[in-house]
N, C-alpha and C positions, 0 to 999 in steps of 0.2 A: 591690351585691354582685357580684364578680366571677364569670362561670363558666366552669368550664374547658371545655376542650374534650376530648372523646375521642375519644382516639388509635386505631386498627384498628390491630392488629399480627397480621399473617399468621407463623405456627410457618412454620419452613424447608421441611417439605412442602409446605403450602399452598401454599406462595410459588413451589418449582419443580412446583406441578402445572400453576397458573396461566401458568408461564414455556412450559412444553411447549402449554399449550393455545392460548397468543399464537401461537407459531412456528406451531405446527399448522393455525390460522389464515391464515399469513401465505403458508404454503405452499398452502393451497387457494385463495386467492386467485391467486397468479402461475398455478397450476395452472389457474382460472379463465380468466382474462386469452389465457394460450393457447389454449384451448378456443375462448375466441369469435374471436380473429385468426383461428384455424381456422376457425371456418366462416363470417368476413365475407369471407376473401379466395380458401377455394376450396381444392382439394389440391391443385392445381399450384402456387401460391404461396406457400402454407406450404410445401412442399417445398423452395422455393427460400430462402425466410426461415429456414428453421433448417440449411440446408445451408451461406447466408452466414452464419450466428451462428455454426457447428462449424467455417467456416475462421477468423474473428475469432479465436475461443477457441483454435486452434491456434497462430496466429501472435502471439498473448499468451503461450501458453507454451514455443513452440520458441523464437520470436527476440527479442522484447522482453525477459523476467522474465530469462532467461541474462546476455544484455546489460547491464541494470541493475546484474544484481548480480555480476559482472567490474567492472563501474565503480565501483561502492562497496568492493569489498573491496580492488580493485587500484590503485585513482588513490592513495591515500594511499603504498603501498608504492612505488608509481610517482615520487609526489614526493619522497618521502625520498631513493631511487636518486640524481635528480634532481642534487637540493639538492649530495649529495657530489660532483658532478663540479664542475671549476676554473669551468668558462664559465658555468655555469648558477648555482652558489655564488657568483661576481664579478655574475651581474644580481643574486640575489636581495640583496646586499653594498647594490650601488647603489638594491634600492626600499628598505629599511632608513635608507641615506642621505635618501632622501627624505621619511624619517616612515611609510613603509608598510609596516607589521606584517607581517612574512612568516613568521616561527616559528611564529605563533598558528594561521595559515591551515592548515599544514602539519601541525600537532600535533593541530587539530581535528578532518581529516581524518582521520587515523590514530585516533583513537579513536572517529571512527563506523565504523571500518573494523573495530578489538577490540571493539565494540560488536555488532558483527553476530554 
């Protein structure tokens, strides 16, 4: 005789009380984590270590994340510009003669660009 097995099916509350209880976990642990850096390394050093992690965190979102997405939204519009001028339309002409696909490259780009 076969037996089945049973299934546990959490209702949708259950499911996000549990969901909140993981996180809430997850954040008393990192919460942890710093606690004891804090006290293996002293307050002059923790001072020092979250002062370099708030310039890290600065310089991820003044110069990098800006930067990134100028290049995603702009390289595609960049290359299409591109493409229409004589000099740059006559290479992309000649990698075309070669067998290398340049519309595709060009068209991809652009709609990770409308994708954003």
């Amino acid at each position: 005789a076969l037996r089945r097995r049973r299934v546990c099916r959490l209702s949708a509350v259950w499911f996000d009380a549990l969901a909140w209880v993981a996180m809430f976990g997850c954040y008393a642990l990192c919460a942890a984590v710093v606690l004891v850096y804090a006290d293996v390394f002293g307050e002059e050093q923790t001072t020092e270590l979250l002062l370099s992690w708030s310039g890290a965190m600065g310089q991820t979102f003044v110069l990098q994340e800006p930067f990134w997405l100028a290049v995603v939204v702009g390289l595609p519009h960049t290359l299409r510009f591109l493409s229409a001028l004589p000099c740059v339309g006559g290479a992309l002409g000649a990698l075309e003669a070669l067998g290398i696909e340049t519309e595709g490259c060009v068209e991809s780009l652009a709609w990770l660009s409308d994708a954003c």
